[in-house]
N, CA, C and O atoms as CSV, one atom per row, in Angstrom:
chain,resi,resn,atom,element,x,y,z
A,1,UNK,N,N,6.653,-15.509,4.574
A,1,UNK,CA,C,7.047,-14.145,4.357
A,1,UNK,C,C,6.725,-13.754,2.912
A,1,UNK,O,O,6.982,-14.436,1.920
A,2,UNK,N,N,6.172,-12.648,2.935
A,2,UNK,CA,C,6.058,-11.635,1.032
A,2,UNK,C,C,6.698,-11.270,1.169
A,2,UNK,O,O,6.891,-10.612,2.191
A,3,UNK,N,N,7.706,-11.450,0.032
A,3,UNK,CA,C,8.630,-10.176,-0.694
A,3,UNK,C,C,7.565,-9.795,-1.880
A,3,UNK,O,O,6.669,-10.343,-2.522
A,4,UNK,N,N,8.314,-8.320,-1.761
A,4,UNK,CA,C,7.518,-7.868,-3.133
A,4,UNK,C,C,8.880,-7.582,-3.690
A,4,UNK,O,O,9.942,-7.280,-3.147
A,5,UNK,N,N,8.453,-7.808,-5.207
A,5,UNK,CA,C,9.399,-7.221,-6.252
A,5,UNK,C,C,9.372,-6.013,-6.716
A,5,UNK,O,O,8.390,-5.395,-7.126
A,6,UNK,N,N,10.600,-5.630,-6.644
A,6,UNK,CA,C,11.202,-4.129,-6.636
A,6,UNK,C,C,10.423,-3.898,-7.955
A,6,UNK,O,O,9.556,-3.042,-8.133
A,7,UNK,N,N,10.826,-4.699,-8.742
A,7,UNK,CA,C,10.049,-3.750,-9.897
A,7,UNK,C,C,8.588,-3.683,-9.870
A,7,UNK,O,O,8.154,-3.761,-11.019
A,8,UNK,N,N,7.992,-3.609,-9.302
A,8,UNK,CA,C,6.313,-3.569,-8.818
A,8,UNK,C,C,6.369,-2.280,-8.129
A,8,UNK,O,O,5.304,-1.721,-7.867
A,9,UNK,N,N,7.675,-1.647,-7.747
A,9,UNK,CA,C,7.197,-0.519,-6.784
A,9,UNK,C,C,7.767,0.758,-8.064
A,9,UNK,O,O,8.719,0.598,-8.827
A,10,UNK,N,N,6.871,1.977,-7.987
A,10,UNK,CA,C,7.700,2.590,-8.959
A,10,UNK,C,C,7.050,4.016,-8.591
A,10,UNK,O,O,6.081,4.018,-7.832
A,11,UNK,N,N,7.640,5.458,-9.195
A,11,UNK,CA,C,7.845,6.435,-8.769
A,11,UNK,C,C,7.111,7.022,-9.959
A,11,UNK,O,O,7.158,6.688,-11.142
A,12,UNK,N,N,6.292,8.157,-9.241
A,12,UNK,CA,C,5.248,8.972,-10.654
A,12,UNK,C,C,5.458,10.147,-10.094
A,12,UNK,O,O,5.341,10.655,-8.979
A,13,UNK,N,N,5.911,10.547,-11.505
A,13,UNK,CA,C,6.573,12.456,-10.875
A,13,UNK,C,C,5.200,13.293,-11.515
A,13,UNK,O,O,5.173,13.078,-12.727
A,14,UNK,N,N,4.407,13.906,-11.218
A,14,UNK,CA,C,3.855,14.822,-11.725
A,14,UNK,C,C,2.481,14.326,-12.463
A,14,UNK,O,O,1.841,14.910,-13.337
A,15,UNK,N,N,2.266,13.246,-11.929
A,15,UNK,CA,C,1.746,11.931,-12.519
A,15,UNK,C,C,1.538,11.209,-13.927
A,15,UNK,O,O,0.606,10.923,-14.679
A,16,UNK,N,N,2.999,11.067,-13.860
A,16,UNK,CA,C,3.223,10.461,-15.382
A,16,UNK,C,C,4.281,9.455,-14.735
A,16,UNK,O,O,4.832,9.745,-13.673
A,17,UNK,N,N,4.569,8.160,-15.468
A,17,UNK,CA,C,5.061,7.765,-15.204
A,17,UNK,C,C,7.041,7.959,-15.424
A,17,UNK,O,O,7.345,8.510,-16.482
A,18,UNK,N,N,7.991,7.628,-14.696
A,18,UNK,CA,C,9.422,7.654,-15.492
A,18,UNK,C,C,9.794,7.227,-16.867
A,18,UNK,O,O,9.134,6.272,-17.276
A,19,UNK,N,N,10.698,7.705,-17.685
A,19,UNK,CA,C,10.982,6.386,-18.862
A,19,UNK,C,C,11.510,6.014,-18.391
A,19,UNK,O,O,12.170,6.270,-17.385
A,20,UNK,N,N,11.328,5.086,-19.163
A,20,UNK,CA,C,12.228,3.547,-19.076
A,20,UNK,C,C,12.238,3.527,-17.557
A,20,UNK,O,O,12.509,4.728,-17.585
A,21,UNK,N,N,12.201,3.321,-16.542
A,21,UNK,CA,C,12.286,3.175,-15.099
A,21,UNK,C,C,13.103,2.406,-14.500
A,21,UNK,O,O,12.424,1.439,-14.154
A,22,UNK,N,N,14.222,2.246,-14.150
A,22,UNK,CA,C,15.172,1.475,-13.712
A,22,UNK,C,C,15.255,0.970,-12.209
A,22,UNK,O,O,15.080,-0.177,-11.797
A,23,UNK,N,N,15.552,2.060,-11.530
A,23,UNK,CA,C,14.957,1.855,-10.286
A,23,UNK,C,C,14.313,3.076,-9.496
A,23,UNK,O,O,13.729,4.024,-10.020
A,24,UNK,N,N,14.606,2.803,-7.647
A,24,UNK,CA,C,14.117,3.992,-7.112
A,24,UNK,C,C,14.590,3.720,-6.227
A,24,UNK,O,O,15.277,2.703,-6.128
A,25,UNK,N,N,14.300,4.837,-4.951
A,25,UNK,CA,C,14.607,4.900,-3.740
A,25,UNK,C,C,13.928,6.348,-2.838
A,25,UNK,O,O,14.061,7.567,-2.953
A,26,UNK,N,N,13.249,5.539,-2.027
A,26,UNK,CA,C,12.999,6.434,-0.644
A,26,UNK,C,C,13.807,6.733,0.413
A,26,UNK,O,O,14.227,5.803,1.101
A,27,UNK,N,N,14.140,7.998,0.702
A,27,UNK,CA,C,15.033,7.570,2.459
A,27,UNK,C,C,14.555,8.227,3.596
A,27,UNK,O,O,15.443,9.075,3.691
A,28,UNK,N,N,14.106,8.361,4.148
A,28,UNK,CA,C,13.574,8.633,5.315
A,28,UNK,C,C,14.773,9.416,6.438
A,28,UNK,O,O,15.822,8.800,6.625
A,29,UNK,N,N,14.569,10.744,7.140
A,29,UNK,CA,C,15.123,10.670,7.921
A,29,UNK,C,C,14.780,11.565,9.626
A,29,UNK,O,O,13.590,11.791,9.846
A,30,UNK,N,N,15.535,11.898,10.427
A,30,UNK,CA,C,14.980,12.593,11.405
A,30,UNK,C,C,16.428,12.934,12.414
A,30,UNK,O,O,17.275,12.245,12.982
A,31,UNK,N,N,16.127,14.494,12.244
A,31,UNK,CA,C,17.067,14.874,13.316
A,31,UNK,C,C,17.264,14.647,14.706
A,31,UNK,O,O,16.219,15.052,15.214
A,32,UNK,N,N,18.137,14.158,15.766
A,32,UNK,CA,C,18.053,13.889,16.445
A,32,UNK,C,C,18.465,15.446,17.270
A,32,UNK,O,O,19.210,16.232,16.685
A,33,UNK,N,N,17.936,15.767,18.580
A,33,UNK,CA,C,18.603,16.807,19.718
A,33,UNK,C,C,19.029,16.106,20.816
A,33,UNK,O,O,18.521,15.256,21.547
A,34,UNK,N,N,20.019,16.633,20.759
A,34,UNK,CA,C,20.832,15.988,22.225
A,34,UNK,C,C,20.387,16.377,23.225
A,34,UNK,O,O,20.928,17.478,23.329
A,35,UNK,N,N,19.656,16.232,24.211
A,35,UNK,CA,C,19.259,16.763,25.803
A,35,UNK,C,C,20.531,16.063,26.767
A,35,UNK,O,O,20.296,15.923,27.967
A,36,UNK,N,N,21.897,15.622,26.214
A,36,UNK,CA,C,22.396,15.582,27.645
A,36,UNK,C,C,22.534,16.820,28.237
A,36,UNK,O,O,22.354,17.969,27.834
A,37,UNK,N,N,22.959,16.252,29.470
A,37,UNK,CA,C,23.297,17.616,30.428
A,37,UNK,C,C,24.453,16.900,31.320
A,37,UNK,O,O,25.041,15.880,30.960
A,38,UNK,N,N,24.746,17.760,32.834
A,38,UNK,CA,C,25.672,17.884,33.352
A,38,UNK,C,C,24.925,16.274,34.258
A,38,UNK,O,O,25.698,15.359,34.545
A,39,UNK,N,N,23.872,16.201,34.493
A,39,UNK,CA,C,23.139,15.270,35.454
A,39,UNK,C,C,23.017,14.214,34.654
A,39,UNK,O,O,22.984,13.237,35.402
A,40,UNK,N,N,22.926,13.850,33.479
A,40,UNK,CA,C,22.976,12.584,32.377
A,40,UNK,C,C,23.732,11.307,33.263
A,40,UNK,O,O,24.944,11.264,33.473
A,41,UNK,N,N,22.625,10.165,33.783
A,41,UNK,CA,C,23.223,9.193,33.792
A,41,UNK,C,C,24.277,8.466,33.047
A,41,UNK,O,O,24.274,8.235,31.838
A,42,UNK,N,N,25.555,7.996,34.279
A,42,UNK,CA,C,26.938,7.655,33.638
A,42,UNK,C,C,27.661,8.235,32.430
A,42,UNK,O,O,28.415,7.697,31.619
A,43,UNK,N,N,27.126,9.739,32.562
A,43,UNK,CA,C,27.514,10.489,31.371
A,43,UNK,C,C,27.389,9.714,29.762
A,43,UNK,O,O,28.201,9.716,28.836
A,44,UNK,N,N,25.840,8.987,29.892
A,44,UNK,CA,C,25.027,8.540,28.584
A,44,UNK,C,C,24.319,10.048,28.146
A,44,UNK,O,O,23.535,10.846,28.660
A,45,UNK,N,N,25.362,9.882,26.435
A,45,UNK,CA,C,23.891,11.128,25.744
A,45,UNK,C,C,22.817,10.684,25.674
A,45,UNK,O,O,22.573,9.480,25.603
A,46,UNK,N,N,22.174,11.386,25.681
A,46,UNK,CA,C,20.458,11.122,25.783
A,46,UNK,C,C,19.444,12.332,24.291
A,46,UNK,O,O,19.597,13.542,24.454
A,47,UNK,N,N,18.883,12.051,23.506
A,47,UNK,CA,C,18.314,12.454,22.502
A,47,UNK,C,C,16.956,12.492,22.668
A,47,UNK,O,O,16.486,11.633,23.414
A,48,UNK,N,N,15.951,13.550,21.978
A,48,UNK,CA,C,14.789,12.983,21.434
A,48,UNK,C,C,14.636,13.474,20.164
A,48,UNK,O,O,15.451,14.300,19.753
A,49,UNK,N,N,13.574,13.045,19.355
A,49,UNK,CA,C,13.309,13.200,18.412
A,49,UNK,C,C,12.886,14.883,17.563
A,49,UNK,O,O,12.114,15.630,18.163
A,50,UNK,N,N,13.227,15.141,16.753
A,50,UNK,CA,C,13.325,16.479,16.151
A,50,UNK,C,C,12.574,16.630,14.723
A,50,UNK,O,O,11.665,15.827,14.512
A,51,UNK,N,N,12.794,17.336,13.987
A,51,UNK,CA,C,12.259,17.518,12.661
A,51,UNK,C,C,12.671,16.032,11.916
A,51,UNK,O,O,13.555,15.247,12.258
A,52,UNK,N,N,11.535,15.917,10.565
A,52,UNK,CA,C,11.791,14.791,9.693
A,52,UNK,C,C,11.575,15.268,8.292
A,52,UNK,O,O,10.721,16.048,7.871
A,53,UNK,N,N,12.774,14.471,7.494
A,53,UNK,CA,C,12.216,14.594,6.427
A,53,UNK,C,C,12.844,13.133,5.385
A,53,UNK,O,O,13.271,12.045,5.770
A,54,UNK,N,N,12.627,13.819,3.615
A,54,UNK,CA,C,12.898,12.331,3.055
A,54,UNK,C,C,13.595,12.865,1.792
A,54,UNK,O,O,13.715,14.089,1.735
A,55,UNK,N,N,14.078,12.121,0.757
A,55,UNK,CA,C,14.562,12.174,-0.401
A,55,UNK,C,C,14.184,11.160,-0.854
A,55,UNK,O,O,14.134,10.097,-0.235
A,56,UNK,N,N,13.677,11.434,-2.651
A,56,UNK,CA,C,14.066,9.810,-3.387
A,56,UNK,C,C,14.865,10.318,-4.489
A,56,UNK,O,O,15.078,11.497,-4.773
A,57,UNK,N,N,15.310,9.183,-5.116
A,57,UNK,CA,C,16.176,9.476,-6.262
A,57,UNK,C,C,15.248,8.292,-7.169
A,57,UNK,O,O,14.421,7.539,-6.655
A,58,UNK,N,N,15.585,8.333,-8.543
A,58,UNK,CA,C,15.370,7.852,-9.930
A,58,UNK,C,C,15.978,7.587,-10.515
A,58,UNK,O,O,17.044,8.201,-10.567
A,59,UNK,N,N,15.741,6.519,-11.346
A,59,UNK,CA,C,16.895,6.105,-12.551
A,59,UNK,C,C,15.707,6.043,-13.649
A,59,UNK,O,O,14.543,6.106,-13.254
A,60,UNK,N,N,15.987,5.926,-14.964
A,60,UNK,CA,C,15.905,6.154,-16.488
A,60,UNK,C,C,16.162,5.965,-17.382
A,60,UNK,O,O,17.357,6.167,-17.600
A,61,UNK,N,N,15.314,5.449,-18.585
A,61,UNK,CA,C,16.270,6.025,-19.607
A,61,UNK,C,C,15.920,6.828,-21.017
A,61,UNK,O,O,14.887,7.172,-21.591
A,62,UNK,N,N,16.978,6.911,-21.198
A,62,UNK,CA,C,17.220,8.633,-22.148
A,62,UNK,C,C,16.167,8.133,-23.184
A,62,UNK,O,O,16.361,7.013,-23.655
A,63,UNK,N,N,15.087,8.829,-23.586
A,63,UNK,CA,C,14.580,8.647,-24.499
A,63,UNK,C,C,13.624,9.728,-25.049
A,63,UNK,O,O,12.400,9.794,-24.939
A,64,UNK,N,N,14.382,10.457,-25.592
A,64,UNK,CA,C,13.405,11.694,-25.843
A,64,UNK,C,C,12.184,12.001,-26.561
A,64,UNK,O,O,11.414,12.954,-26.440
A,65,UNK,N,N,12.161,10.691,-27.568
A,65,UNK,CA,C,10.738,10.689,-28.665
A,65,UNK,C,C,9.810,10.183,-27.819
A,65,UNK,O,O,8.805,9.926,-28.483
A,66,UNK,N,N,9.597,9.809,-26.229
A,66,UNK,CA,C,8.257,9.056,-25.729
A,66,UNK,C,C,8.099,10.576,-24.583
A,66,UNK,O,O,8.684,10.729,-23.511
A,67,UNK,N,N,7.333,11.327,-25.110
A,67,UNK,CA,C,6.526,13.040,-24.359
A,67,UNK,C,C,5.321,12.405,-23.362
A,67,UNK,O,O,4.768,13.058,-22.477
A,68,UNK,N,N,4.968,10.695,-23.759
A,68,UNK,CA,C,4.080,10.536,-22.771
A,68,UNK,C,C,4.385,10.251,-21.556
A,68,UNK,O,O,3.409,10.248,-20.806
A,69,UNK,N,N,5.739,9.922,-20.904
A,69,UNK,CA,C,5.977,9.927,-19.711
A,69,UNK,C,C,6.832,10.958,-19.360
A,69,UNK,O,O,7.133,11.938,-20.041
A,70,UNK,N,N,7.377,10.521,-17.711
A,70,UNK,CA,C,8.386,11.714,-17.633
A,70,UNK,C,C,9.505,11.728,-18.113
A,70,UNK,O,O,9.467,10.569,-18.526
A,71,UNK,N,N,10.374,12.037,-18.375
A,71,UNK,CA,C,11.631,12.235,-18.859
A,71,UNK,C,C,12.972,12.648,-18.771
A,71,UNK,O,O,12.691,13.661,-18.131
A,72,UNK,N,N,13.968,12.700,-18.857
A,72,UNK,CA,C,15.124,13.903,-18.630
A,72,UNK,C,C,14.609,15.310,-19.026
A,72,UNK,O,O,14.688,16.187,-18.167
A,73,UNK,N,N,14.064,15.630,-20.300
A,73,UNK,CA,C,13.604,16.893,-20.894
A,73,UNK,C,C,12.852,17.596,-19.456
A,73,UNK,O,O,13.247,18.565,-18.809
A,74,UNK,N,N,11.667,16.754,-19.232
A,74,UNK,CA,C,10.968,17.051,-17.966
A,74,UNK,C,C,11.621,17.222,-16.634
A,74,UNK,O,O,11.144,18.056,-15.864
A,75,UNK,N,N,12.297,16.766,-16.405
A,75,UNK,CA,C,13.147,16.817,-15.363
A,75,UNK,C,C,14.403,17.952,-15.331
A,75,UNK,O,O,14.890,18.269,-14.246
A,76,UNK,N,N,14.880,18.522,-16.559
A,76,UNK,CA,C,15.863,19.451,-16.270
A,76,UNK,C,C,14.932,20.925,-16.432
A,76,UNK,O,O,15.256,21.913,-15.773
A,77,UNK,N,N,13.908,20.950,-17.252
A,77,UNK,CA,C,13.020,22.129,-17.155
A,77,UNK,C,C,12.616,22.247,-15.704
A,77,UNK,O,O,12.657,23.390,-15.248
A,78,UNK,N,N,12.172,21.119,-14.765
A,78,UNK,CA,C,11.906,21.137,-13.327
A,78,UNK,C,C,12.682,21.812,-12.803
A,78,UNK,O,O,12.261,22.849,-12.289
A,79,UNK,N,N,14.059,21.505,-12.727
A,79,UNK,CA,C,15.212,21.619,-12.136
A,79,UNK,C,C,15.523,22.391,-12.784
A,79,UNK,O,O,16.564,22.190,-12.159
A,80,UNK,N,N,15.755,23.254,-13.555
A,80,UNK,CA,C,15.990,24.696,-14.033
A,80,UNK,C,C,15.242,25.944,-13.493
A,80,UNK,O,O,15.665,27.065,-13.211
A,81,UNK,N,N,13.840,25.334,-13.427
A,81,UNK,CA,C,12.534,26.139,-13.474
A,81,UNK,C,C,12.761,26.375,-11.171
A,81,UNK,O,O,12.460,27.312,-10.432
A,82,UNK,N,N,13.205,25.416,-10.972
A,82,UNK,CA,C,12.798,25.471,-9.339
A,82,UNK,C,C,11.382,24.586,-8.819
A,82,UNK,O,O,10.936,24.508,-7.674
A,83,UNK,N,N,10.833,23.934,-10.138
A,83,UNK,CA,C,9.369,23.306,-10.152
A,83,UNK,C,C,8.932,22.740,-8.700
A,83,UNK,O,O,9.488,21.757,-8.210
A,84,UNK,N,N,8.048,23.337,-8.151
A,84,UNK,CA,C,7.470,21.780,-7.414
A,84,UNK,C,C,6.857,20.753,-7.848
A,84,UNK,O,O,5.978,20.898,-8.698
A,85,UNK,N,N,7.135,19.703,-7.437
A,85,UNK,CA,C,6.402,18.166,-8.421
A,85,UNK,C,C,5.580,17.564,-7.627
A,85,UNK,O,O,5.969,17.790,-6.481
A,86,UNK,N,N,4.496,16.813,-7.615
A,86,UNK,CA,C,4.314,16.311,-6.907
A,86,UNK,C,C,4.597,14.931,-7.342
A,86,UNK,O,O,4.728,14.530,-8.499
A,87,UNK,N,N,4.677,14.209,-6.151
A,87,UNK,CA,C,5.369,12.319,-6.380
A,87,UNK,C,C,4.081,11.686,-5.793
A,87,UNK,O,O,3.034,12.230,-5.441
A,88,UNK,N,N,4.595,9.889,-5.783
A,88,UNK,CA,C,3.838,9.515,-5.909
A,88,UNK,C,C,4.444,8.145,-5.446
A,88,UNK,O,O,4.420,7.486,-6.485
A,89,UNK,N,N,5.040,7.251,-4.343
A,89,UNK,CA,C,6.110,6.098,-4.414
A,89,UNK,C,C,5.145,4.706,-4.108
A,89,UNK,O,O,4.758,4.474,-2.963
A,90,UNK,N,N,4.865,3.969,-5.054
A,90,UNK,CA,C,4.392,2.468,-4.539
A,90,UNK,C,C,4.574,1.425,-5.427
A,90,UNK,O,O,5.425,1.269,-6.301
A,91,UNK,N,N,3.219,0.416,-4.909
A,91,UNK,CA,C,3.049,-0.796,-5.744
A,91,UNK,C,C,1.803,-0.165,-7.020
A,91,UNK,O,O,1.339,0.960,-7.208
A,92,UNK,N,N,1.625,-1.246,-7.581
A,92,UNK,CA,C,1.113,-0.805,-8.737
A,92,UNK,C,C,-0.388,-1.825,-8.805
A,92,UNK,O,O,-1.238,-1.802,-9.695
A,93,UNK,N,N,-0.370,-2.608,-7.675
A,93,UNK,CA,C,-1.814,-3.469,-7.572
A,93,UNK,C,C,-2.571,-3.263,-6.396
A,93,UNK,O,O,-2.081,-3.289,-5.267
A,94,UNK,N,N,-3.754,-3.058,-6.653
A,94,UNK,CA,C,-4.908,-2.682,-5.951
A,94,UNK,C,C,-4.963,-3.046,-4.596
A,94,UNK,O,O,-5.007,-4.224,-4.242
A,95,UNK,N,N,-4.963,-1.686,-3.484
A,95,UNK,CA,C,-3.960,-2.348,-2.142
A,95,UNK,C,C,-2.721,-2.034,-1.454
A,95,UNK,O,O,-2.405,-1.894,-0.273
A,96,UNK,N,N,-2.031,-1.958,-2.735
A,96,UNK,CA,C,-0.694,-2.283,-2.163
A,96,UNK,C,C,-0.571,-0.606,-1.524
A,96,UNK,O,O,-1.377,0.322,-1.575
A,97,UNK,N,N,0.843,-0.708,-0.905
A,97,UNK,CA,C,0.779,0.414,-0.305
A,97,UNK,C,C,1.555,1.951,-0.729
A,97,UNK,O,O,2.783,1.866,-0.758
A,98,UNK,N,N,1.011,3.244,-1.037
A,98,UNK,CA,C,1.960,4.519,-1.707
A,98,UNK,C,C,2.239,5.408,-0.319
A,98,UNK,O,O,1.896,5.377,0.862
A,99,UNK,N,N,2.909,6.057,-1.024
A,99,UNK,CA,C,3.593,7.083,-0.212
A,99,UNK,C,C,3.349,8.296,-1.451
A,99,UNK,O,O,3.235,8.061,-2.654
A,100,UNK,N,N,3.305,9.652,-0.782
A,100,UNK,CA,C,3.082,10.743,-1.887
A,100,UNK,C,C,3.255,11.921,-0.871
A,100,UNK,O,O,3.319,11.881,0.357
A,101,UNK,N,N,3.323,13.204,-1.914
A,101,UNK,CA,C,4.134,14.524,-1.631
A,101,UNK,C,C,4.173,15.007,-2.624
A,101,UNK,O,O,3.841,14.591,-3.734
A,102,UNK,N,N,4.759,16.321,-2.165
A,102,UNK,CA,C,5.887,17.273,-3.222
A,102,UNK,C,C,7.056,16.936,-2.544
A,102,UNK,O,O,7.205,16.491,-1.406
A,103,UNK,N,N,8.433,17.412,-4.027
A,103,UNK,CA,C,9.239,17.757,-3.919
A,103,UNK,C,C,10.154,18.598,-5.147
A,103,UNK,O,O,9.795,19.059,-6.231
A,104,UNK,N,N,11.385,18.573,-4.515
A,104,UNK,CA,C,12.063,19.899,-5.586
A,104,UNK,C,C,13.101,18.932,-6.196
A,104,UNK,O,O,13.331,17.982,-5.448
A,105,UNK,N,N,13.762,18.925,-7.312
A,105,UNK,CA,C,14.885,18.076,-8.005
A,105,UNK,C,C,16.026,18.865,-6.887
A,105,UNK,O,O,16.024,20.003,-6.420
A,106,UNK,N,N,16.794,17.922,-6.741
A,106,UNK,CA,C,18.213,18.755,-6.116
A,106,UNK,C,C,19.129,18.135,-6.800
A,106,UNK,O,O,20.201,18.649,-6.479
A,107,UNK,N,N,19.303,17.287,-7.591
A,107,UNK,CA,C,20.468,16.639,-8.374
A,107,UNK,C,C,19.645,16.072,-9.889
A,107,UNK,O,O,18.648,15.356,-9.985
A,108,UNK,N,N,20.441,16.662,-10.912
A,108,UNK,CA,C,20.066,15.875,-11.999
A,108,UNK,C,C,21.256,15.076,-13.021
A,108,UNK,O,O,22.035,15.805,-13.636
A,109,UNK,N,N,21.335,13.978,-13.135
A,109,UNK,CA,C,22.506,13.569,-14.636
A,109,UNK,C,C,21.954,12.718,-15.179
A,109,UNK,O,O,20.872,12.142,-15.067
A,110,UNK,N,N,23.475,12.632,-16.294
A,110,UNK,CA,C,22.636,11.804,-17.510
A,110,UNK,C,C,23.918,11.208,-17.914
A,110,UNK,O,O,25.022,11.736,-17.778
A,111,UNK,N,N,23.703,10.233,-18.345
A,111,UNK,CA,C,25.263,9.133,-18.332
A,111,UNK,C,C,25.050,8.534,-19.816
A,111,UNK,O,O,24.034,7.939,-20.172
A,112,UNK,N,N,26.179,8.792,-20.620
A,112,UNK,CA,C,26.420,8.487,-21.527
A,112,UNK,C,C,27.382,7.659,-22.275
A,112,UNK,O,O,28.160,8.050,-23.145
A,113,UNK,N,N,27.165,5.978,-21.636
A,113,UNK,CA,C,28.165,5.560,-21.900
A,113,UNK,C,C,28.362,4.629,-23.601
A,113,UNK,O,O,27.414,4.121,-24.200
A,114,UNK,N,N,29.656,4.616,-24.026
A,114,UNK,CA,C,30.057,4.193,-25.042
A,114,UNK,C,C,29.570,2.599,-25.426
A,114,UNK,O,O,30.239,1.762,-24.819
A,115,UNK,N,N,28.664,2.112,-26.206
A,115,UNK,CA,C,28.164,1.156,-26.747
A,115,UNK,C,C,27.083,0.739,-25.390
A,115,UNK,O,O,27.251,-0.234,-24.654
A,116,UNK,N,N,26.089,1.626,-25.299
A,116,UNK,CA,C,25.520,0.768,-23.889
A,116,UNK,C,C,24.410,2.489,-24.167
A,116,UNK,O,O,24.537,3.541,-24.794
A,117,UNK,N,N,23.209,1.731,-23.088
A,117,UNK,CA,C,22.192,2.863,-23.259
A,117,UNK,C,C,22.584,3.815,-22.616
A,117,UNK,O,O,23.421,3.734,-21.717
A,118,UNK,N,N,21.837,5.205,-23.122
A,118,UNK,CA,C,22.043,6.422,-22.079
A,118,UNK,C,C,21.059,6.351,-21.165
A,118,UNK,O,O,20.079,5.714,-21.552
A,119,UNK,N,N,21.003,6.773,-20.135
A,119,UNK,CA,C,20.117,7.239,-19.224
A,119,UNK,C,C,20.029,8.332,-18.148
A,119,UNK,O,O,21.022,9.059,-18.114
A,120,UNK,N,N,19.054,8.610,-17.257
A,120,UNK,CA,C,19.454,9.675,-16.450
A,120,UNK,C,C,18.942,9.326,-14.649
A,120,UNK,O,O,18.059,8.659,-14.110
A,121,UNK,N,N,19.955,10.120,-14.238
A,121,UNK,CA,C,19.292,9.726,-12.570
A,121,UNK,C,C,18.429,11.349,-11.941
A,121,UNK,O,O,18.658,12.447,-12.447
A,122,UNK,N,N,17.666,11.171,-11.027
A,122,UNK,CA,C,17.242,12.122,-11.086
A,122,UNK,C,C,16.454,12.114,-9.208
A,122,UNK,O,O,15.379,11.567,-8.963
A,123,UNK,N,N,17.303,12.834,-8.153
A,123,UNK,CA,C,17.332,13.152,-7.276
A,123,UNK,C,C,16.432,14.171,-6.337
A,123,UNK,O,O,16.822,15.315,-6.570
A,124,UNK,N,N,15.448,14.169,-5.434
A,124,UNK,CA,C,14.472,15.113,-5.152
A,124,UNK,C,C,14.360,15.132,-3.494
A,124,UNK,O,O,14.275,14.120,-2.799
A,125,UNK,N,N,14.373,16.120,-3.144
A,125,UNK,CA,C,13.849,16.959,-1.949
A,125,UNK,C,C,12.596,16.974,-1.329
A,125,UNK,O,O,11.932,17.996,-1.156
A,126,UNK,N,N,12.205,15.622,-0.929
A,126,UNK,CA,C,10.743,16.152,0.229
A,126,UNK,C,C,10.599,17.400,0.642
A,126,UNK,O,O,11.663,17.767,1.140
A,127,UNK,N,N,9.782,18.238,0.674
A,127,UNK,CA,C,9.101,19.387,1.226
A,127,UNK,C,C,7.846,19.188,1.529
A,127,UNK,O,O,6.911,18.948,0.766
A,128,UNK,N,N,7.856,19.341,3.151
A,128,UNK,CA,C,6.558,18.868,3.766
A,128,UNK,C,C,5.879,17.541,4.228
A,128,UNK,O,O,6.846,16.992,4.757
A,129,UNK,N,N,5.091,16.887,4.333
A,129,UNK,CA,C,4.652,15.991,5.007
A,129,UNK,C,C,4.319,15.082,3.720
A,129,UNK,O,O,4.036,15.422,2.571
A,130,UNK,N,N,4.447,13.847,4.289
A,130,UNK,CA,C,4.719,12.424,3.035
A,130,UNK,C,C,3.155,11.814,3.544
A,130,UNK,O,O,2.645,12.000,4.649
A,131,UNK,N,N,2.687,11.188,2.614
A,131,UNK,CA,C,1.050,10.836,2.995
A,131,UNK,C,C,1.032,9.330,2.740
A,131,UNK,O,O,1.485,8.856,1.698
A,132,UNK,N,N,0.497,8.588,3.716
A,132,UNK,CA,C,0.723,7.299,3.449
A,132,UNK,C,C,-0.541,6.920,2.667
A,132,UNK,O,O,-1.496,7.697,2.625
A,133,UNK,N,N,-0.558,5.474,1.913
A,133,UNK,CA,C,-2.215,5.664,0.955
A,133,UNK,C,C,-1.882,3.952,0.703
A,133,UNK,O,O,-1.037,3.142,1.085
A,134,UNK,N,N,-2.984,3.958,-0.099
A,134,UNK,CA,C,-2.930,2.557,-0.659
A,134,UNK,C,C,-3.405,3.053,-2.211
A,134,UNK,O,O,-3.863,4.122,-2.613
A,135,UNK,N,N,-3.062,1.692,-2.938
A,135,UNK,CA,C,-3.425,1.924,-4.671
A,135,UNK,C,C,-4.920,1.912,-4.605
A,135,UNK,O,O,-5.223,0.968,-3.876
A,136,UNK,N,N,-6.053,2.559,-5.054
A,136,UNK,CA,C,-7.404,2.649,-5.000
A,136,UNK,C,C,-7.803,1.243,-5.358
A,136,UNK,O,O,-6.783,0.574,-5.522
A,137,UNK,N,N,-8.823,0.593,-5.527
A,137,UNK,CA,C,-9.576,-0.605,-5.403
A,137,UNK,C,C,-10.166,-0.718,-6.817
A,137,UNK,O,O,-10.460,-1.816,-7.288
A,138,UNK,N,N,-10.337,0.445,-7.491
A,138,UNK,CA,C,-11.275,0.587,-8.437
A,138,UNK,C,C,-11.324,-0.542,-9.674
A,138,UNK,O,O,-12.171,-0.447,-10.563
């Protein structure tokens, strides 16, 4: 069996990379419709499949002097602005496998705790269809 290591997989908003990058997350989901009816065997609900969509979230950290990646700064102008972003979710070696889109921020913070780093999490809205890919070969 491969495991891959989490930190090999990582999230590019707008195509820059996160600071500091902590972690990530994809979630996948899909509405279900109920088609029971009055005739439904042994009165089992019965479903099929409906609309889909996804969210990821981000972690960070606070670092405002590095403008070459993305940032909190970048991220609350998004999320102020209504921005669409486009993403970008994979491995980082030639092959491996991405996922990509737009989406909209729907949650942003920033945690500031006492003797310990700041950082920020940063939450987004699939809109539209997610594209499966691989990292180019080049």
């Amino acid at each position: 069996m491969a495991v891959k290591n989490g930190s090999l997989i990582v999230l590019q908003l707008a195509t820059k990379k996160i600071v500091g990058e902590t972690n990530n997350s994809m979630s996948f989901t899909r509405d279900m419709i109920e088609t029971t009816n009055k005739h439904s065997a042994n009165f089992a609900k019965t479903y099929i499949p409906g609309e889909k969509g996804a969210t990821l979230s981000a972690g960070g950290l606070f670092d405002p002097s590095d403008t070459t990646n993305w940032g909190f700064d970048d991220a609350f102008a998004a999320w102020n602005a209504g921005t669409l972003i486009a993403f970008i979710m994979g491995g980082t070696a030639k092959g491996d496998p991405t996922y990509s889109g737009s989406a909209y921020i729907s949650s942003l913070s920033k945690d500031n705790p006492q003797n310990d780093r700041s950082t920020f999490t940063v939450e987004l809205q699939v809109t539209g269809e997610i594209t499966e890919g691989v990292v180019p070969q080049t």
